[in-house]
C-alpha positions in Angstrom: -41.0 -9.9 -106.3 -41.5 -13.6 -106.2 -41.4 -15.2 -102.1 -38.6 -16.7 -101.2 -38.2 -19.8 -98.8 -35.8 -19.6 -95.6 -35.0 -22.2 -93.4 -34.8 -20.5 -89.7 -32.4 -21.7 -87.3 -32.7 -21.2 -84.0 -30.7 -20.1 -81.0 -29.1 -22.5 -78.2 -31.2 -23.0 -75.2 -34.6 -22.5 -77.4 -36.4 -24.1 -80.3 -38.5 -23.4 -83.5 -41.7 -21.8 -81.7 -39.2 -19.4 -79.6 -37.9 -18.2 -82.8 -40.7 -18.3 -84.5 -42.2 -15.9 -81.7 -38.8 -13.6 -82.2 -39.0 -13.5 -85.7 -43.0 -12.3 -85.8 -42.7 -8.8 -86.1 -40.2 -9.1 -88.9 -42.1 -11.4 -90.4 -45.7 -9.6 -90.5 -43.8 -6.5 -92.5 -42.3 -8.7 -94.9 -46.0 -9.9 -95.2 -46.9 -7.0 -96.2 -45.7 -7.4 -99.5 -45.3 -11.5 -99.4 -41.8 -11.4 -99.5 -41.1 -14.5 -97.2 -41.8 -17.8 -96.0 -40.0 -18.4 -92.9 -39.6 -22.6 -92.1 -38.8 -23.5 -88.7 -37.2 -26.6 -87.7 -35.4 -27.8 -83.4 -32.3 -28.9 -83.3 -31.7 -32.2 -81.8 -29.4 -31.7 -78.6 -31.5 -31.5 -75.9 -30.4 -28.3 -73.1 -31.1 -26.2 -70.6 -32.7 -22.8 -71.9 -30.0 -20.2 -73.0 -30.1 -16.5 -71.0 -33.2 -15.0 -70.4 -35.2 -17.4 -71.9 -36.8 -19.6 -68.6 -39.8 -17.8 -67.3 -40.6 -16.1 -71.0 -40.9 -19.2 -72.9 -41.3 -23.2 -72.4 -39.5 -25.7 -73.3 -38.3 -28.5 -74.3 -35.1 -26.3 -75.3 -32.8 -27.2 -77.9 -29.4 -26.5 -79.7 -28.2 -28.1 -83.2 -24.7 -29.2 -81.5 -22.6 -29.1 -78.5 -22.4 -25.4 -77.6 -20.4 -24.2 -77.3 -17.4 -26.1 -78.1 -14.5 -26.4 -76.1 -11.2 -26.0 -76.7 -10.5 -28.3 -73.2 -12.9 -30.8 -74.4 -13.2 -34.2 -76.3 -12.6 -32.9 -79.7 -13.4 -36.1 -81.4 -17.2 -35.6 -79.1 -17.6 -32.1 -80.4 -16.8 -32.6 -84.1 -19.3 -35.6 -84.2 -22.0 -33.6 -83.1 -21.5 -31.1 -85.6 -21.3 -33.2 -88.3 -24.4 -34.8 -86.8 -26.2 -30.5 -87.0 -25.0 -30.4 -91.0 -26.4 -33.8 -91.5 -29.6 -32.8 -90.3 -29.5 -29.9 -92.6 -28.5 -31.9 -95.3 -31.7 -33.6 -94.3 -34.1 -31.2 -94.4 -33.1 -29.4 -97.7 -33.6 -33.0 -99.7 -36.8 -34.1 -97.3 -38.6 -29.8 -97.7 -36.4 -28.1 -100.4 -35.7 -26.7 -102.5 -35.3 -23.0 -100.3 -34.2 -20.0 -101.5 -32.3 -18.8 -98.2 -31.1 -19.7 -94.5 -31.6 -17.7 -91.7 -30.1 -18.5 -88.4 -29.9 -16.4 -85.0 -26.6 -16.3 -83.0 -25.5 -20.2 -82.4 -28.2 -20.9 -85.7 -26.4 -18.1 -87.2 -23.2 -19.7 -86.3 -24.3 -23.3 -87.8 -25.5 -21.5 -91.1 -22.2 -20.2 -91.5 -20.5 -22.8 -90.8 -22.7 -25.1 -92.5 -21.8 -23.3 -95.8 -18.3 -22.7 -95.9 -18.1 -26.5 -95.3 -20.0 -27.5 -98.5 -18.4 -23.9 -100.2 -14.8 -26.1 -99.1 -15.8 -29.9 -99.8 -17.5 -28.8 -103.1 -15.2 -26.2 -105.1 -17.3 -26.7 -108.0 -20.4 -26.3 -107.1 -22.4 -23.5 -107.8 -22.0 -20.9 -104.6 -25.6 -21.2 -104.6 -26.3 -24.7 -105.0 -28.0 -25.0 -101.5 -29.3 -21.6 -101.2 -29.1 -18.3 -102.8 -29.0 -16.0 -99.5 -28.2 -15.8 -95.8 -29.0 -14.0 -93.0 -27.2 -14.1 -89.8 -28.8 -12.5 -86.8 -26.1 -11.9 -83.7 -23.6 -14.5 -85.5 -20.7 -15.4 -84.3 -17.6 -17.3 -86.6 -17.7 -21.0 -85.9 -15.1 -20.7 -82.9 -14.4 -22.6 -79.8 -14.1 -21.4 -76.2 -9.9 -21.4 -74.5 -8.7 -20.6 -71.4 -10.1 -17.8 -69.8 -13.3 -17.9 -72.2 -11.1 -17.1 -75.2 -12.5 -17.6 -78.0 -10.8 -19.1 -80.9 -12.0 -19.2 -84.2 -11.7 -22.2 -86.6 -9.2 -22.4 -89.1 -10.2 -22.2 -93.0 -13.5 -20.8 -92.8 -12.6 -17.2 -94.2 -13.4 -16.1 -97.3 -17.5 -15.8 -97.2 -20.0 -18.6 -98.5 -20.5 -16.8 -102.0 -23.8 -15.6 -101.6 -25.6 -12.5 -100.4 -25.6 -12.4 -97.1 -27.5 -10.0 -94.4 -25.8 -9.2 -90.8 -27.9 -7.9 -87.9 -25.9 -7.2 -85.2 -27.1 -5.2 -82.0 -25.0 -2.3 -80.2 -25.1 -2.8 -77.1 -25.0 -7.1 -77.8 -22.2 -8.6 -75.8 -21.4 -10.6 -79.4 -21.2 -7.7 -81.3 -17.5 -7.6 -82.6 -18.0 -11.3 -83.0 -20.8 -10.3 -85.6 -19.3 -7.8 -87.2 -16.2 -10.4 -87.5 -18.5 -12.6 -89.5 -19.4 -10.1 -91.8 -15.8 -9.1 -92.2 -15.0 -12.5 -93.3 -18.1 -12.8 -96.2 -17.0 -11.5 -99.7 -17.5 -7.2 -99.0 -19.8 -6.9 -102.2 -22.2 -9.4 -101.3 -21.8 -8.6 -97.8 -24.2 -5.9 -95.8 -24.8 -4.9 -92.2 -27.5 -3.1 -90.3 -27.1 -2.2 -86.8 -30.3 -1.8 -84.1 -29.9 -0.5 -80.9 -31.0 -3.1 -78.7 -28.7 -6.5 -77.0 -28.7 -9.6 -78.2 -32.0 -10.6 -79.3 -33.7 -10.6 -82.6 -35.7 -7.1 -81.6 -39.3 -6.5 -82.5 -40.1 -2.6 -81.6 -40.8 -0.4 -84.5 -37.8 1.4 -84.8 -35.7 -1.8 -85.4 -38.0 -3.8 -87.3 -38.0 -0.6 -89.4 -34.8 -1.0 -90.1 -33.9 -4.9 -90.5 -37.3 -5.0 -92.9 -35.6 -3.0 -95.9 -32.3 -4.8 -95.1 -34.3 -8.3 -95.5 -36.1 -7.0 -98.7 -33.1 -5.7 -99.8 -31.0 -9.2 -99.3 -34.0 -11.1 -101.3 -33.5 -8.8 -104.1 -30.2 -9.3 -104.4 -30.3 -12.7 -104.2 -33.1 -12.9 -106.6 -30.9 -10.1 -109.0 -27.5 -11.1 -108.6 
């Protein structure tokens, strides 16, 4: 099977070498076989780290936008900010395209997602897979913003998938979990799959999970590759 090109997104409070680092053990059994390239790029909002990150990896930490957006706050503030995160992606696919997928963990995943559905919405009749053919979303989340109460609201007109294959990782005992399985709810139910590992909300690298996100991954480039 020819290798296929992601660009990784990373997590709030990180950057590229933290996921990177997440990602390894995934990515040395997809070696196995060259099924991959993984690219890694920061985003450009500079934070603190995001939980349980200070004391296991430096800095500087990153996000792509304001995270997470508020329901309370400036909304004219939040939106430009993540126009300014699909701009950047914009940039990156025309500076070290083409790729052949996207790959984002939690607020990446969320970005990726709602990265897509954007250009799906803005550009009707483009090909679904005119920016990638693939997606993987680790621990994502539906773009949403954060109410009263920490309520979380979900933005209007982003159902209906980003009419591609796309992978969902979710964790059982992760405190986004529903939130995950939400997003893979909303993506088209034939192109859509879902694995679940036992562990929180992290991108897990211990045998028994890596052995089974590795035929899930393998499985998504095929399809993408196939269908």
């Amino acid at each position: 099977m020819p290798q296929l090109k992601f660009l990784c997104l990373h997590g709030a409070g990180t950057n590229a070498d933290i996921l990177r680092s997440q990602l390894q053990p995934l990515q040395a059994n997809l070696s196995k076989d060259n099924s991959v390239e993984f690219d890694f790029i920061d985003g450009e909002v500079s934070c603190g780290p995001g939980p349980g990150v200070a004391g296991f990896y430096e800095g500087p930490y990153y996000s792509f936008y304001n995270w997470p957006r508020s329901l309370e706050s400036e909304e004219l503030e939040d939106e430009a900010s993540l126009q300014q995160a699909y701009d950047l992606l914009y940039d990156i696919i025309e500076e070290d395209g083409p790729f052949d997928g996207i790959l984002g963990f939690s607020h990446g995943a969320t970005l990726a997602y709602g990265f897509l559905a954007q250009h799906r919405k803005k550009n009707p009749y483009d090909s679904p897979n005119s920016l990638f053919r693939c997606a993987a979303f680790f621990s994502g989340m539906p773009p949403f913003r954060l109410g009263g109460n920490d309520e979380w609201v979900y933005d209007k007109g982003i159902q209906g998938g980003v009419g591609i294959p796309t992978l969902h990782v979710a964790g059982k005992t992760d405190f986004v979990e529903q939130h995950t399985k939400k997003l893979y709810a909303m993506c088209e139910p034939g192109s859509a799959r879902l694995v679940v590992h036992g562990k929180g909300h992290e991108i897990p690298g211990d045998a028994k999970s890596v052995g089974i996100i590795a035929p899930a991954f393998r499985d998504l480039c095929h399809r993408a590759l196939f269908s």
